[in-house]
Each structure stands twice: as C-alpha cells, then as structure tokens.
N, C-alpha and C positions, 0 to 999 in steps of 0.2 A: 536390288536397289531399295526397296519398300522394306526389310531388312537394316539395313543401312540408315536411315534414317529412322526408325524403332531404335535402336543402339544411341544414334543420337539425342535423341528426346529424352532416354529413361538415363543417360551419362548428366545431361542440362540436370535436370528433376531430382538428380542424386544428388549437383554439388548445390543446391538449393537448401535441399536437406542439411548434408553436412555444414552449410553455412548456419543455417537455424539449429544446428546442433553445439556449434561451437560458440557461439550468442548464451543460450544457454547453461551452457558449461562453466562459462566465465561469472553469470549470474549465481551458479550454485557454488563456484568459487568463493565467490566473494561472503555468501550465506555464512557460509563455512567456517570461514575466516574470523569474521562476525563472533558465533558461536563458541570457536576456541577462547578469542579473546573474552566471551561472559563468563565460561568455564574453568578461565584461568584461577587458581588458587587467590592468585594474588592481585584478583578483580575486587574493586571497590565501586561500587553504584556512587553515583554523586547524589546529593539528596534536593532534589528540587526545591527552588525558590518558589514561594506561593506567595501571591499578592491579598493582602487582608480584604475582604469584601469593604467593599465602600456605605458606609453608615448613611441610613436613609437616603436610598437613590431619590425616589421620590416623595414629596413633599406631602400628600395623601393618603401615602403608605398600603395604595392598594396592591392586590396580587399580581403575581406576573399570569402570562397565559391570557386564553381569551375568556373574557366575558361570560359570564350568563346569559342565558335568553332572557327577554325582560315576561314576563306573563300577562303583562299586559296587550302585549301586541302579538299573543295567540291566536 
C-alpha cells in the first residue's frame, strides 16, 4: 500500500513538472520566434521618434538631482 501511494505522489510531482515544462517551452518558443524575425534578411529596425527636450523647464535654470549640503548648517 505505502508503495502505492509513493507511485502516486512522484506520478502528481511529475505532471507538475511537465506542466512547468511546457509553460516554458512555449515561452522559449516564442523567444525564438522573436529572434528569427530580427535575424530575418529582410528586417528593418524602425527608427524611434524622440521627443525634443523642452527648452528651460525651469525658470532658475538650476540642476537636476539633489542639492548640496549647505556648510552652513554643518
């Protein structure tokens, strides 16, 4: 019996596995897929729109980022 049920546990455990196998498989499919189509001869990259930085965000023209410490208040 204690047999029997070892059989059943590691049968469960396997289609577990093979389900997280085929999840995956479908995932590197698609990579794949992906990768033919960059690889293709006859791929052309599309060339990104870039938006022009905007001219004096701010009015002070200070930097971005943080601050200085002041040395005053060392």
């Amino acid at each position: 019996m204690n047999k029997l049920q070892q059989l059943l546990k590691s049968a469960e455990d396997n289609q577990l596995v093979l389900g997280q196998v085929r999840k995956s498989m479908e995932k590197v499919r698609t990579a794949l897929d992906e990768l033919s189509s960059l690889l293709d001869p006859a791929y052309k990259p599309e060339r990104k729109e870039r938006k022009p930085r905007a001219a004096g965000t701010s009015a002070t023209g200070a930097r971005r980022g943080r601050p200085k410490k002041d040395q005053s208040a060392a």
